[in-house]
N, C-alpha and C positions, 0 to 999 in steps of 0.2 A: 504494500500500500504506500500511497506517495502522497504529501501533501498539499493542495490546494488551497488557493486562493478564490473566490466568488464577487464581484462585485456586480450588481444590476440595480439599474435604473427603471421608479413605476413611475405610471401617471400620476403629477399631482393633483391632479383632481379625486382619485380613491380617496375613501375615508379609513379608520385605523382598523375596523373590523377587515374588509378588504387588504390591507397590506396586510396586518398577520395573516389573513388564511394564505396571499402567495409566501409570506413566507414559509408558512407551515408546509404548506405543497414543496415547498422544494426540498425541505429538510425530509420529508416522508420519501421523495423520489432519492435522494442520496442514501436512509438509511434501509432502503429496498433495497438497492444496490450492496449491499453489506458494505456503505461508509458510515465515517464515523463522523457524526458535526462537532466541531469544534464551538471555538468565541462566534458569536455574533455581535454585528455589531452596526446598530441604524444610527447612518448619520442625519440623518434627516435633508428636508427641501432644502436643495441648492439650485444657483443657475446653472444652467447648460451653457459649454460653451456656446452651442450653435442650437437652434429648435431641432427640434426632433417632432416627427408627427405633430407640430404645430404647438408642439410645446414649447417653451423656455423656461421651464423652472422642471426638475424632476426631486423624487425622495430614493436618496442611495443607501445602499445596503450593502455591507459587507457581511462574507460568512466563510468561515474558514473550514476546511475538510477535510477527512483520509477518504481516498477511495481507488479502487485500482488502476490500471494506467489506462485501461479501457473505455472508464467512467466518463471521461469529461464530453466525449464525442458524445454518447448518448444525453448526456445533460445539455449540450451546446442546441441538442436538437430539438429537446421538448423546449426550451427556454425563446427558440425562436418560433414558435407559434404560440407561444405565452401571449393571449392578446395584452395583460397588464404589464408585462413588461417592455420597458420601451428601446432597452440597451441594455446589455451583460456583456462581461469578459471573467476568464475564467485562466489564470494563470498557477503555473505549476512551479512550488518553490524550493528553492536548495535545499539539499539534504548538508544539515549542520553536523 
């Protein structure tokens, strides 16, 4: 198992029931995958550099994980038809 990094961007227009349930969704699709969640961590509404879907303000979210090497591809792919999310990246971090 290797560690990851999570960061996505939702609509700010969701209200807080709605972002927890995506984030609960993701955490239940990572620990189906037999990972493991780590820290989370909402940063909350910021601007965007640039609009997105005619947004200019988004609520960001970090989440940290183990999951195998295999994992991120399938995560990469449910997250892009995530309609609430608006932008994710999903970075893989050195082993200390």
């Amino acid at each position: 198992m290797r560690n990851y990094e999570l960061l996505y961007i939702v609509k700010p227009t969701l209200d807080d029931e709605a972002r927890e349930a995506t984030l609960n969704k993701i955490k239940d699709i990572i620990t189906s995958a037999n990972g493991e969640v780590g820290e989370v961590d909402v940063w909350g509404s910021r601007k965007l550099a640039y609009p997105i879907q005619k947004f200019r303000d988004g609520v960001y979210t970090l989440v940290n994980f183990k999951a195998d090497v295999d994992f991120p591809k399938e995560l990469d792919r449910r997250l892009k038809i995530a309609e609430d999310v608006i932008r994710h990246v999903i970075v893989a971090q050195d082993e200390k």
